[in-house]
C-alpha positions in Angstrom: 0.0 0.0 0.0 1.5 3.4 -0.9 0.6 6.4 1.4 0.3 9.6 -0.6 1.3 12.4 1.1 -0.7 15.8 1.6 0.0 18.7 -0.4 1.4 21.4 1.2 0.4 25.5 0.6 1.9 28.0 2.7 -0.2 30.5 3.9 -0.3 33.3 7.1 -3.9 32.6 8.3 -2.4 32.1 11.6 -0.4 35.0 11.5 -3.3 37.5 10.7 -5.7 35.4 13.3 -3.1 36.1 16.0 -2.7 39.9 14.9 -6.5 40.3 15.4 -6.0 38.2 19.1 -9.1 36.6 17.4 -9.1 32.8 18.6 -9.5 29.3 16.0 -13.2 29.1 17.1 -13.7 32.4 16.7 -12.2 33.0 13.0 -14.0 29.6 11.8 -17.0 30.3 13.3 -16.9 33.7 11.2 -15.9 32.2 8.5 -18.8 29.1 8.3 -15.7 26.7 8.7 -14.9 23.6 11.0 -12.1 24.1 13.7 -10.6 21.3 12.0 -10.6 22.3 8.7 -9.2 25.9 10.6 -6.5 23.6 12.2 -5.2 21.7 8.4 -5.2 25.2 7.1 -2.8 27.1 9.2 -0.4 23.7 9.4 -0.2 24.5 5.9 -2.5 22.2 4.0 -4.1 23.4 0.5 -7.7 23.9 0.9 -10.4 25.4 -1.7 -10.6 29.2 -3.2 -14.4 29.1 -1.4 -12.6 28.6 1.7 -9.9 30.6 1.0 -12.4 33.7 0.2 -14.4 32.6 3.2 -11.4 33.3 5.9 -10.3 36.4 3.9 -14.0 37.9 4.5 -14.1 36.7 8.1 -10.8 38.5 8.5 -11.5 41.6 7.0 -9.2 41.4 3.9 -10.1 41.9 0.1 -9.8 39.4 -2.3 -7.9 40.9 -4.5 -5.3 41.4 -1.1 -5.2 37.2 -1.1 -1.7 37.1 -1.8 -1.2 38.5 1.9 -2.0 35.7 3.4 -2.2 33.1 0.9 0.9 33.1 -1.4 1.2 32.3 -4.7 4.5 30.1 -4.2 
C-alpha cells in the first residue's frame, strides 16, 4: 500500500488570526468553517478558493489582497 502524502500550501492565516488576538473558534465560526478544517489550514494544507475567500471575509481582507496571506509560491 503506498501512502500519498498531503499537499502542502503555505499560507499566514495564523499570523493575521493572531494579529487580530481573534481565537481558531472564533475566525471559523466567522468564516462558516470547522475548527478542524481551521486547524489543516494554518499547518499548511491546500484547501479550496471558497474557503480561502471565506477566511479572507471573516478576516476583513479583500480578495484581491489574497496574496497576503495566501501566497502564490
Amino acid at each position: 500500500m503506498v501512502k500519498v502524502g498531503k499537499m502542502k500550501a503555505s499560507n499566514r492565516v495564523k499570523e493575521f488570526r493572531d494579529n487580530l488576538m481573534m481565537s481558531k473558534a472564533e475566525l471559523a465560526r466567522k468564516a462558516n468553517i470547522s475548527v478542524q478544517t481551521l486547524n489543516r489550514i494554518e499547518r499548511g494544507e491546500v484547501c479550496r478558493v471558497d474557503t480561502q475567500r471565506k477566511i479572507l471575509e471573516a478576516l476583513n481582507v479583500k480578495v484581491e489582497d489574497k496574496d497576503k496571506i495566501f501566497p502564490q509560491d
